[in-house]
KEVOMI-791499 format. One record per residue: x, y, z of N, C-alpha, C in turn. Coordinates in steps of 0.001 Angstrom, whole numbers, padded with zeros to 6 digits, always signed. Each point is the difference from the previous one (the first is absolute). Last residue first. Example, Ala and Ser with C-alpha at 12.3 -4.5 7.8 and 13.67 -1.06 7.14 Angstrom:
<pts>
+012850-002250+007080+000820+001190+000060-000770+001090+000730+000290-005720-000070-000890+001190+000000+000900+001200+000000
</pts>
This chain:
<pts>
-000756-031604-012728+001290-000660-000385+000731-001125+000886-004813+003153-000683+000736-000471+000908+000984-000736-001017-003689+004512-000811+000051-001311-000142+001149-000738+000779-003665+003847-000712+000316-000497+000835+000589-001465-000166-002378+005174-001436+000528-001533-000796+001099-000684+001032-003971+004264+000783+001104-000747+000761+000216-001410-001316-003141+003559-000199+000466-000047-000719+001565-000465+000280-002418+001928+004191-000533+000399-001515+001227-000592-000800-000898-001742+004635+001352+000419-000350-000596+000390-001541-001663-002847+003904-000994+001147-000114+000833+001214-000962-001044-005958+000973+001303+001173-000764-000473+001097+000139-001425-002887+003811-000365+000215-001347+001019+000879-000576+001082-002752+004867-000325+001258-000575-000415-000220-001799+002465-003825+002512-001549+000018+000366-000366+001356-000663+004013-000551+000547+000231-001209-001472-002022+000078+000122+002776+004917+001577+000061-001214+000144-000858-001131-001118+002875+003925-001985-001392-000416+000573-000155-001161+000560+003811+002331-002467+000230-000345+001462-001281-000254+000268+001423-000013-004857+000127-000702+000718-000315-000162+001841+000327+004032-003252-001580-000867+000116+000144-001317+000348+003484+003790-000055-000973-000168+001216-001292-001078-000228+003308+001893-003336+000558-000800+001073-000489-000361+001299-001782+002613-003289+000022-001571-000680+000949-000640+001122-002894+004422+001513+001203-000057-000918-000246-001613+000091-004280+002007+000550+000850-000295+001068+001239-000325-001184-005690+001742+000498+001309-000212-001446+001193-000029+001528-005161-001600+001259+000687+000706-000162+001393+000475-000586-005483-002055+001322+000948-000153-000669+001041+001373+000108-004214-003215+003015+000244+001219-000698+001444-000573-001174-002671-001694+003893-000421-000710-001310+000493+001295-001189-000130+000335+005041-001252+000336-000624+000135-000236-001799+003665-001677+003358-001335+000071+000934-001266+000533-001111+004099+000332-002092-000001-001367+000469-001199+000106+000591+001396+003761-000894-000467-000950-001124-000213-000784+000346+001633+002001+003543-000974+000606-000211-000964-000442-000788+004829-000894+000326-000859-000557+001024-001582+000546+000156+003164+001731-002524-000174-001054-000778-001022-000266+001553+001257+003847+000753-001238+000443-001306+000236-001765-000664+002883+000863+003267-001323+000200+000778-001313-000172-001213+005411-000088+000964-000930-000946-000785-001286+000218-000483+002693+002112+003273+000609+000464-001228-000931-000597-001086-000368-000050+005113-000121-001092-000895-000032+000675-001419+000884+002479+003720+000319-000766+000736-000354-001234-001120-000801+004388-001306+001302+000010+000621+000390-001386+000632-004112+001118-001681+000875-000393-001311+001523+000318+000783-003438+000642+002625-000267-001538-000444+001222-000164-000496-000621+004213+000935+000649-000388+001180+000222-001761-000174-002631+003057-003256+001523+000618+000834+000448-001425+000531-004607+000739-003614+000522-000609+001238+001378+000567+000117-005237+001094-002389+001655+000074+000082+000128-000744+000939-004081+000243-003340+000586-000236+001117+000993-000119+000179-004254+001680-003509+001097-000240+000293+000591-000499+001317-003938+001802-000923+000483+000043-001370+000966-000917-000220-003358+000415+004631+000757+000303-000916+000505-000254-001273-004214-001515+002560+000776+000980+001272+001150+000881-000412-002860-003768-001673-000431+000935-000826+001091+001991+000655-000273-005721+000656-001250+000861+001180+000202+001199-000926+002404-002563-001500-000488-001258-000630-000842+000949+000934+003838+001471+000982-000460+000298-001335-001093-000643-000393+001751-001189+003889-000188+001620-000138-000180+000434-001184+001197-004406+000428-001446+000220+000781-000584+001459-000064+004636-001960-001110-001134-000191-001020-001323+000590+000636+003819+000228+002463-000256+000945-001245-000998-000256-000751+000218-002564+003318-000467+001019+000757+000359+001045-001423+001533-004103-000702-001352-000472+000072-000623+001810+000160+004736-000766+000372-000976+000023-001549-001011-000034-000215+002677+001900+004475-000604-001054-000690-000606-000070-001543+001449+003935+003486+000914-000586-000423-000176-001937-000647-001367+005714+001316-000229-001329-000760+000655-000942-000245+000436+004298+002816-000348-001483+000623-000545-000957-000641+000269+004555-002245+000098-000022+001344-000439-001352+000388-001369+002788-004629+001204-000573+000324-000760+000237+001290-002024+001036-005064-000284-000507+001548+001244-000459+000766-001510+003099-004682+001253-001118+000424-000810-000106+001334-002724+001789-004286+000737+001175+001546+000789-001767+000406-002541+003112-004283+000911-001103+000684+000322-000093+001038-004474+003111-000551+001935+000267-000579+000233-001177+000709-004339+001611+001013-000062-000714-001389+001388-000153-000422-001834+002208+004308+000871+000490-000952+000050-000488-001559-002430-001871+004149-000353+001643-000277+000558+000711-001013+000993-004507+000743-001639-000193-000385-000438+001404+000480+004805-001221+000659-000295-000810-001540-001586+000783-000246+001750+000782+004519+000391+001096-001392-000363-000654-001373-001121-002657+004050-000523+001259-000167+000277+000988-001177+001914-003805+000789-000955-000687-000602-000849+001513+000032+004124+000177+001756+000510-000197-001050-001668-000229-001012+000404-000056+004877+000183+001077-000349-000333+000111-001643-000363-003894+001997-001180+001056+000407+000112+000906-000871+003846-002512+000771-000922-000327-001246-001071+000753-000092+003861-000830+003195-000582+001736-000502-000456-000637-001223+000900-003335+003090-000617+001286+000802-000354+000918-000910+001129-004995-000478-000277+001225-000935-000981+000890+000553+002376-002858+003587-000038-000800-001464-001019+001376-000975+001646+001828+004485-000758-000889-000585-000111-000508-000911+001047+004216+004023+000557-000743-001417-000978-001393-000069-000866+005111+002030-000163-001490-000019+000282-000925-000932+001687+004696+001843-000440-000657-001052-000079-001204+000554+001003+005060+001126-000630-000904+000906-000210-000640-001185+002607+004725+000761-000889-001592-000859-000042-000447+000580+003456+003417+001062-001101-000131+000667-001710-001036-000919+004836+002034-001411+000066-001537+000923-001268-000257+000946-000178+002101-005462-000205+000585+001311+000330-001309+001382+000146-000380-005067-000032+001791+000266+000243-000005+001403-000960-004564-002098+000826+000602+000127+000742+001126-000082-004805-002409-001602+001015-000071+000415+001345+001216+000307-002975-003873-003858-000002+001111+001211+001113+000794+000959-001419-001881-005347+000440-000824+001476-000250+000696+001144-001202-000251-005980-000448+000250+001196+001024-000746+001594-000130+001734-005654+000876-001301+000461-000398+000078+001536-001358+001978-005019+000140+000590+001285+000036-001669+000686+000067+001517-005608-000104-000653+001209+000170+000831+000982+000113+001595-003765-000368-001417-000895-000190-000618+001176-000286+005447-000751+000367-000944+000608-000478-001297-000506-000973+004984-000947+000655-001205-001065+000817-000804+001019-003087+003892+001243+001509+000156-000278+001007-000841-000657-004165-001089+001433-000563+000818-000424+001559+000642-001084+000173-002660+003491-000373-001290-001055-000591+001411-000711+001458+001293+004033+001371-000578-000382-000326-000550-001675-003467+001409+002600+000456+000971+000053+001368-000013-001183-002722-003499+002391-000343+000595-001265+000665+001387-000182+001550-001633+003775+000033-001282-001332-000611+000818-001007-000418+002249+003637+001238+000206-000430+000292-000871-001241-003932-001031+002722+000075+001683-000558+001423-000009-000788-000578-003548+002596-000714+000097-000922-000012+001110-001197+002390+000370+004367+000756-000704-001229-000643-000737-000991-002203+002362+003538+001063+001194-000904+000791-001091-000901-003049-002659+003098-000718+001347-001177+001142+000696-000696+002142-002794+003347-000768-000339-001359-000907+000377-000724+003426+002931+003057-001083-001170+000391-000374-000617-001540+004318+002939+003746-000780-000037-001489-000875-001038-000055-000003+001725+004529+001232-000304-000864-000816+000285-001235-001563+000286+004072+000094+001249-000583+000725-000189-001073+000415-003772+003202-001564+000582-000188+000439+001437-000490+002569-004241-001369+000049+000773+001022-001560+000750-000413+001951-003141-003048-000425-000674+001196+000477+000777+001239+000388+001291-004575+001450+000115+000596-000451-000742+001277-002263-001521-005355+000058+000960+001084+000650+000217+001195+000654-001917-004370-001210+000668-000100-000536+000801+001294+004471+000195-002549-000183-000484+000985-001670+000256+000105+002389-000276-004559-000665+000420+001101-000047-000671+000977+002369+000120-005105-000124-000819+001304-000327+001281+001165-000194+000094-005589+000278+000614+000832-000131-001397+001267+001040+000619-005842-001379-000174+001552+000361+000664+000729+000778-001346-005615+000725+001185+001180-001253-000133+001001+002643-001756-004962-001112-000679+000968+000279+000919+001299+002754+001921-004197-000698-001417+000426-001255-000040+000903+002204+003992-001848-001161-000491-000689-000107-001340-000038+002078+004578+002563+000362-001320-000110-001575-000567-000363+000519+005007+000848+001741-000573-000855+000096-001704+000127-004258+002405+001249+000732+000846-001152+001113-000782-000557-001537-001418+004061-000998-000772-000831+000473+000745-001634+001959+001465+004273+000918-001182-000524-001260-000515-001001-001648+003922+001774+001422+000517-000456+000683-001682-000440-004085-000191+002430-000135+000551-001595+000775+000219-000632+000566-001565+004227-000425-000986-000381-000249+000581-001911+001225+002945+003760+001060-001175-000299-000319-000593-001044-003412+002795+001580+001089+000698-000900+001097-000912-000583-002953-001600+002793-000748+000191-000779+000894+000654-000847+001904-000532+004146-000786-001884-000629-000247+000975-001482-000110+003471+002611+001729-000152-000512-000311-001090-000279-004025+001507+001622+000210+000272-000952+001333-000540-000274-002986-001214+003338+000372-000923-000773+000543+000786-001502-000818+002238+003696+000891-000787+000452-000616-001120-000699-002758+003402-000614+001287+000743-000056+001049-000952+000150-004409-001209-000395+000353+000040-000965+001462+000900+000081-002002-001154+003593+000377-001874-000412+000433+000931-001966+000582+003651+004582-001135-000635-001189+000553-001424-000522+003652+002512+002583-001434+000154+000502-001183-001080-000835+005021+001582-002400-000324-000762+001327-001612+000752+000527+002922+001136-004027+000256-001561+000266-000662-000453+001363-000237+004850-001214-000623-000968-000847+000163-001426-000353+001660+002750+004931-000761+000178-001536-000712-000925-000914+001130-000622+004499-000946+001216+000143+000073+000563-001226+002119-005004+002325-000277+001120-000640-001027+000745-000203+001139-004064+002096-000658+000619+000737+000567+001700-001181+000983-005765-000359-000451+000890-001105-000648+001303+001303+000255-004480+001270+001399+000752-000294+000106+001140-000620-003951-002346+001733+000718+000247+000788+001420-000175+000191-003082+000283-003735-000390+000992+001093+000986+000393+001012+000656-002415-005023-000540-000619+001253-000328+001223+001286+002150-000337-005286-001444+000166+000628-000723+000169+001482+004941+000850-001107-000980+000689-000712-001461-000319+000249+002981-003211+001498+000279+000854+000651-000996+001068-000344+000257-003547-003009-000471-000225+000757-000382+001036+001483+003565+000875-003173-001256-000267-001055-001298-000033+001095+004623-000931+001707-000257+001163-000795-001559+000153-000290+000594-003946+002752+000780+000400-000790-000693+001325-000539-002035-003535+003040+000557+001521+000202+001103+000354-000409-002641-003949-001377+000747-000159+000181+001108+000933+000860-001916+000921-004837-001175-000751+000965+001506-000106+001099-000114+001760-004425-001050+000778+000650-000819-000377+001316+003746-001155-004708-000107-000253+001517-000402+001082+000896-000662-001496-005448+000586+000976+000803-000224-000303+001267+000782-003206-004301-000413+000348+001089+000317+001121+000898+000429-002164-005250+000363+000887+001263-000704+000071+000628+001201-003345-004612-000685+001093+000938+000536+000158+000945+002293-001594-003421-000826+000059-000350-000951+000569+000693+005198+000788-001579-000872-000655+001306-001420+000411-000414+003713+000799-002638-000579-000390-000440-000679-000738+001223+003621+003640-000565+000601-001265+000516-001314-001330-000297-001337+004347-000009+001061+000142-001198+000746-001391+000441-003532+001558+002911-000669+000137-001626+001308-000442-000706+001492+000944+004391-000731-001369+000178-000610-000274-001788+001904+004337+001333+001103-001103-000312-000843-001378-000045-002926+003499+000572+000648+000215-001411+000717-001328-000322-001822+000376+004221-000915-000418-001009+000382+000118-001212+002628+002434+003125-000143-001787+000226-000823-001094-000706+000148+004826+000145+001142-000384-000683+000148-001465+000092-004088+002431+001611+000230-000304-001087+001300-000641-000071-000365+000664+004505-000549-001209-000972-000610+000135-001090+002542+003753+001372+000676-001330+000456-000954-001219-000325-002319+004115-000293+001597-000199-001236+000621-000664+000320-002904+000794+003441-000558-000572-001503+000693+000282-000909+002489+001151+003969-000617-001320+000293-000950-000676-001275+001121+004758+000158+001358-000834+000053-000479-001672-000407-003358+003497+001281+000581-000152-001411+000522-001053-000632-000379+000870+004887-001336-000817-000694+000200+000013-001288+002685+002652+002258+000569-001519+000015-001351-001056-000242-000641+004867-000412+001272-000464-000972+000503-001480+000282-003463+002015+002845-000505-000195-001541+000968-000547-000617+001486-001318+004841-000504+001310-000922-000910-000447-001340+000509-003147+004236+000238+000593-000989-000306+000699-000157+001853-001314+004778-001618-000130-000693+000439+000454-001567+003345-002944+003194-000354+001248-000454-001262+000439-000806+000651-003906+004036+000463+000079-001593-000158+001892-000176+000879-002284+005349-000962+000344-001297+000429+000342-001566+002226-003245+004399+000045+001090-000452-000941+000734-001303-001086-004199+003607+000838+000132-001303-000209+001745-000246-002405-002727+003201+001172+000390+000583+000961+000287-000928-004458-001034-000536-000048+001677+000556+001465+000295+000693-001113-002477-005034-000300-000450+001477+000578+001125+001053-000328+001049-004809-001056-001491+000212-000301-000357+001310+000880+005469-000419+000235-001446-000229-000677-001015-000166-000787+004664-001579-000380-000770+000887+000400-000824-000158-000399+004426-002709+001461-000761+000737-000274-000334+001654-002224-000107-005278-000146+001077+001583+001130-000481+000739-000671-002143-004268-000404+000921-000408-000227+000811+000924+004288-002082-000727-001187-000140+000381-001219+000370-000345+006098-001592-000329-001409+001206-000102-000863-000872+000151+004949-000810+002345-001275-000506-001032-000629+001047+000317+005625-000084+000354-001683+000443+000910-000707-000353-000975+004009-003595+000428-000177+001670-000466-001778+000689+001328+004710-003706+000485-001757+000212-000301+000013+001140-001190+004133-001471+002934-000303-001025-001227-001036+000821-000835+001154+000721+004450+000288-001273+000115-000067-000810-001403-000909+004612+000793+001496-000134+001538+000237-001293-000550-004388+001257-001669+001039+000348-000880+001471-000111+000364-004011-003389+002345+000469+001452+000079+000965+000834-001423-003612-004650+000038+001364+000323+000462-000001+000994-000244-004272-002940+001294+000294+001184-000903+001766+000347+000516-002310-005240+000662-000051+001606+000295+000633+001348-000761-000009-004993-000242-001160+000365-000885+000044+001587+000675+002873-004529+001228-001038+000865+000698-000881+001180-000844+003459-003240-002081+000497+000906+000919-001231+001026+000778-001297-002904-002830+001165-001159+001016+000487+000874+000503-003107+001966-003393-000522-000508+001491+000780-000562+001000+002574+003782-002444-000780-001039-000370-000700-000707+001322+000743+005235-000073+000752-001038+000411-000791-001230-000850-001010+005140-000935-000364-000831+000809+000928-000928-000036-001473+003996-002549+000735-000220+000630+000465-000469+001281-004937+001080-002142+001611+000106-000468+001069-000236+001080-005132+000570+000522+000601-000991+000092+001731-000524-000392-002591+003918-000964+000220-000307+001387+000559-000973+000661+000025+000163-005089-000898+000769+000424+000620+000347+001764+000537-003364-003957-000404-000134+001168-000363+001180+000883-000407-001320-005377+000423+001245+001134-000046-000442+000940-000475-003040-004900-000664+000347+000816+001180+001250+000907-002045-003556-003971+000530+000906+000152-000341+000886+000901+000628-005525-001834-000862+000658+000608+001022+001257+000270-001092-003486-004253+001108+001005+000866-001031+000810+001053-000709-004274-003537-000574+000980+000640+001409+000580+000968-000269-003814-004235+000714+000253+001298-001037+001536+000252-000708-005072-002846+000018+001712-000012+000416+000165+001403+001406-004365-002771-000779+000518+000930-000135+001632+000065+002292-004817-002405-000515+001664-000387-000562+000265+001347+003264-003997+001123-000854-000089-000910-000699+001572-000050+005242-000436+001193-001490-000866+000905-001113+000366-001486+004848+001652+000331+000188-001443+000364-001607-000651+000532+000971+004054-002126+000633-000529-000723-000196-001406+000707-001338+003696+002403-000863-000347-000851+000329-000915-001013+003290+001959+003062-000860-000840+001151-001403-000681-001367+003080+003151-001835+000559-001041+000595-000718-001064+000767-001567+004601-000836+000286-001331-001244+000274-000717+000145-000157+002082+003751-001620-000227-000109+000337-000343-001641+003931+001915+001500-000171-001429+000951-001686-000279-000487+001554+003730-002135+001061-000966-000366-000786-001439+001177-002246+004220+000737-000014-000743-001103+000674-001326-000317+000496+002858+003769-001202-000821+000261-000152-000690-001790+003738+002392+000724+000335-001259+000653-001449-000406-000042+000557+003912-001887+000423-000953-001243+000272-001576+000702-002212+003929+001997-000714-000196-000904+000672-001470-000636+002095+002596+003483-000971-000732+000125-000909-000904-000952+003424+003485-000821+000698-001765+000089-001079-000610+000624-001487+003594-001568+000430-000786-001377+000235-001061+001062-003432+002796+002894+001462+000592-001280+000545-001511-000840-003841-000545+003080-000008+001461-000071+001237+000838-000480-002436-004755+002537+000002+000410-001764+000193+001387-000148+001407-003911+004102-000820+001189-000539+000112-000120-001424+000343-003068+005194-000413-000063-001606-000716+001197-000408+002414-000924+004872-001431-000341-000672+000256+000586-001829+002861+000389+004779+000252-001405-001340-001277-000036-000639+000530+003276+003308+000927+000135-001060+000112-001325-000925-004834+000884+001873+001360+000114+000370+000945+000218-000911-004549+001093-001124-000079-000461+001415+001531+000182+000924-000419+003013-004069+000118-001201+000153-000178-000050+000981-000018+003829-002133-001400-000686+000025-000015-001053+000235+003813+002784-000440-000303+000743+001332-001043-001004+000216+002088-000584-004156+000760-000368+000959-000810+000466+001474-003297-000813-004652+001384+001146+000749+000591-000641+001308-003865-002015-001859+000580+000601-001359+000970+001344+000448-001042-005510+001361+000115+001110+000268+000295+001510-000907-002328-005602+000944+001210+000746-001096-000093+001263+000110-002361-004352+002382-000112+000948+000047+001557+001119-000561-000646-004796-001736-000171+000481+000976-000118+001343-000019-001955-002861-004046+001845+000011+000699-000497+000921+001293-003541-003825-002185+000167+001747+000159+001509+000116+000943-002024-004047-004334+000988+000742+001013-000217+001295+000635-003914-004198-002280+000577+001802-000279+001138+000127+001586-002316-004110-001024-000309+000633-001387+000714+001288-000055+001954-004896+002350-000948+001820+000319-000173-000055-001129+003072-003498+000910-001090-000024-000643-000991+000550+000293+004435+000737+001095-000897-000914+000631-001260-000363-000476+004251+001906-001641+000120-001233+000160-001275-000397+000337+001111+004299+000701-000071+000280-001817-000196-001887-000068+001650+001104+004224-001300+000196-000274-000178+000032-000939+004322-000755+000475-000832-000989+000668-001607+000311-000347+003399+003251-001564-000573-001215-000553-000426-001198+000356+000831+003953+002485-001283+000242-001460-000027-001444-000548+003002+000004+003720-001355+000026+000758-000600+000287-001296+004229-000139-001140-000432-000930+000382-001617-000057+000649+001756+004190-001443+000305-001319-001065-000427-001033+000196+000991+003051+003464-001710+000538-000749+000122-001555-001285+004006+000128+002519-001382-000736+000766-001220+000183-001044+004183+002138-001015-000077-001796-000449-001473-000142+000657-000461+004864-000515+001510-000999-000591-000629-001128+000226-002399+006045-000357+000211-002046+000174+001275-000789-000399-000332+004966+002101+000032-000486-001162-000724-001670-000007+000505+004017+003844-001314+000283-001158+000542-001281-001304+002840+000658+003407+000139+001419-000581-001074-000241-001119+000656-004667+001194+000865+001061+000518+000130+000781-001147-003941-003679+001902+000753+000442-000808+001186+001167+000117-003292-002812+002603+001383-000314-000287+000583+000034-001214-004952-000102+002322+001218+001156+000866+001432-000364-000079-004703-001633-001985+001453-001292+000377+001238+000940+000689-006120+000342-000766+001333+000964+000298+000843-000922+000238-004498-001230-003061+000808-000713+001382+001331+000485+000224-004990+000180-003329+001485+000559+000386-000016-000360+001366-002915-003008-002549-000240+001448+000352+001326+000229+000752-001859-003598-004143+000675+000279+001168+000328+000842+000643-004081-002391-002629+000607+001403-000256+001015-000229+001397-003887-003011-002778+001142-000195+001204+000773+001311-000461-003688-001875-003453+000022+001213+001312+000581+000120+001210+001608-001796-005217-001124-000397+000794-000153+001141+001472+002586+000346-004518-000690-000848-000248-001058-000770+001360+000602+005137-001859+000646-001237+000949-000441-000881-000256+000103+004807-003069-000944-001650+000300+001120-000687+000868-000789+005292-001882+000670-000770+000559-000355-001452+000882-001412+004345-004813+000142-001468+001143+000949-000336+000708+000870+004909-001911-000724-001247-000493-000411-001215+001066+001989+004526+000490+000837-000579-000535-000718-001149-000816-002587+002495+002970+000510+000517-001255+000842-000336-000813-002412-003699+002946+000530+001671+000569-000079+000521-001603-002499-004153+002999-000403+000790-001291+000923+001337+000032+000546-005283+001871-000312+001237+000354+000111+000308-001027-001023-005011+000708+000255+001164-000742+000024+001700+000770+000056-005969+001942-000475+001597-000062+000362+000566-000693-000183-005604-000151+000159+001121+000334-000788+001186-000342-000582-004445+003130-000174+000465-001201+000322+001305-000188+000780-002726+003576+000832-000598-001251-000950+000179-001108-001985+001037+004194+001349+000278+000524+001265-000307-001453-004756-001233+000029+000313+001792-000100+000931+000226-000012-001248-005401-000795+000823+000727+000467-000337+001484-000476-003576-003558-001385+001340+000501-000340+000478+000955+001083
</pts>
């Protein structure tokens, strides 16, 4: 039997949360929302995916303050009209596809703030030109020709965990089922752990237990106010030498699973333009297979999976819980039928869809009545 098409239960406070199989779609920035809201696109791009026969939606990196967005078109949660466009369109988008649980990813860009979309070069825009100033936790740029972020105060360390409570609030009340905190990726979160962003001299910085404290505070403060399904995404490590490393994000996993975590979602990465990565059909599985078997916590596997066979395999080696994909489900929407198909699986698909299987493919369509006129 298919791993890959059997499902997972998470265990939250809210109660069980059961997928029906282990394809998880991992947030994918669409840098086109305006003033933080979702409209037609988010609509269309949710309910394509809510389509693909995944077990679990993760919405893109979702910002919990105007300053915490990558760019100006990036997707927030942090007053009503935000609140009421990511809602209204994520009903909407759910009305037209089969149940699925949705995950919200919540997140700070941090340094990374205020930036240009990738089509528009991805560079940091000036306040002269639009921007704002991004916080930090030191005020070291990403790159050495970009103007430096402002280092935080205590009070904007405050600020910032009362910003992703409120987001965890609005997310709890609109009925999203889990959350992902974004800790990976040299975003906010990520920034905090990593060394070689993080050069503070108080209690957020020096020690692996001082600079994984604000993660740790974050993470307890939204576990208080949201009683779905709650993880985290780690970069497991920044593939620099002094960087952050996969011991500390062992460490940190259990750390996170102690604190009532249901998952940790492993990738690497992106703190520092100085990495060095060897890409590769499931480069950061390693990673992902490490935290599963020090940590004992769910843990997602993502990066260059992009075959059914190769999902199946990673689970069927014991390497993860779970397996995400991005970039697949962007280019074959389909991805989770084509998947059934190859490993004999099954998946719920609206009634107007159980006709399109080619005439050779097995019905792989749960409780498909299928008749012709």
């Amino acid at each position: 039997m298919s791993l890959l098409f059997t499902p997972f239960t998470f265990d939250a406070p809210r109660g069980p949360l059961t997928l029906p199989n282990r394809i998880v779609i991992a947030p994918m920035c669409q840098y086109s929302a305006l003033d933080g809201q979702a409209n037609d696109w988010h609509l269309t791009h949710w309910t394509n995916l809510l389509n693909s026969g995944a077990g679990m939606l993760t919405i893109e990196a979702t910002a919990v303050s105007p300053e915490g967005r990558i760019s100006p078109g990036c997707l927030g949660l942090w007053d009503d009209a935000t609140a009421e466009a990511l809602s209204n369109n994520l009903q909407r988008a759910r009305r037209l596809a089969p149940a699925m649980p949705v995950c919200l990813q919540v997140s700070h860009a941090g340094r990374k703030a205020s930036s240009a979309a990738p089509w528009d070069g991805g560079m940091l825009i000036t306040p002269q030109n639009g921007g704002w100033q991004p916080l930090a936790p030191s005020a070291l740029p990403h790159l050495p020709q970009e103007a430096p972020p402002s280092a935080m105060s205590l009070a904007d360390i405050e600020k910032v965990k009362k910003d992703f409570v409120y987001t965890a609030q609005r997310a709890q009340v609109m009925g999203i089922e889990a959350i992902e905190l974004h800790a990976a990726h040299g975003y906010l979160l990520h920034q905090f752990l990593s060394p070689l962003s993080n050069q503070r001299t108080d209690a957020y910085g020096g020690s692996f237990e001082n600079r994984i404290r604000f993660v740790m505070e974050v993470f307890q403060a939204v576990r208080e106010v949201f009683d779905g399904t709650l993880g985290i995404r780690i970069s497991g490590t920044d593939w620099v030498d002094g960087g952050w490393t996969i011991d500390e994000t062992c460490e940190l996993a259990q750390h996170v699973k102690q604190a009532g975590a249901q998952f940790v979602h492993i990738s690497s990465g992106g703190v520092s333009p100085l990495q060095k990565i060897t890409l590769g059909p499931e480069y950061q599985v390693p990673l992902a297979k490490a935290v599963k078997e020090r940590s004992g916590l769910t843990t997602f596997a993502v990066g260059l999976i992009t075959e059914p066979t190769q999902a199946e395999a990673v689970l069927q080696r014991g390497d993860a819980d779970l397996v995400a994909l991005a970039r697949s489900f962007m280019y074959k929407p389909r991805w989770g039928w084509e998947a059934a198909v190859a490993l004999d699986g099954t998946v719920n698909a609206q009634h107007q869809y159980w006709r399109s299987l080619p005439r050779e493919a097995k019905n792989i369509f749960a409780d498909a009545k299928i008749g012709m006129r």
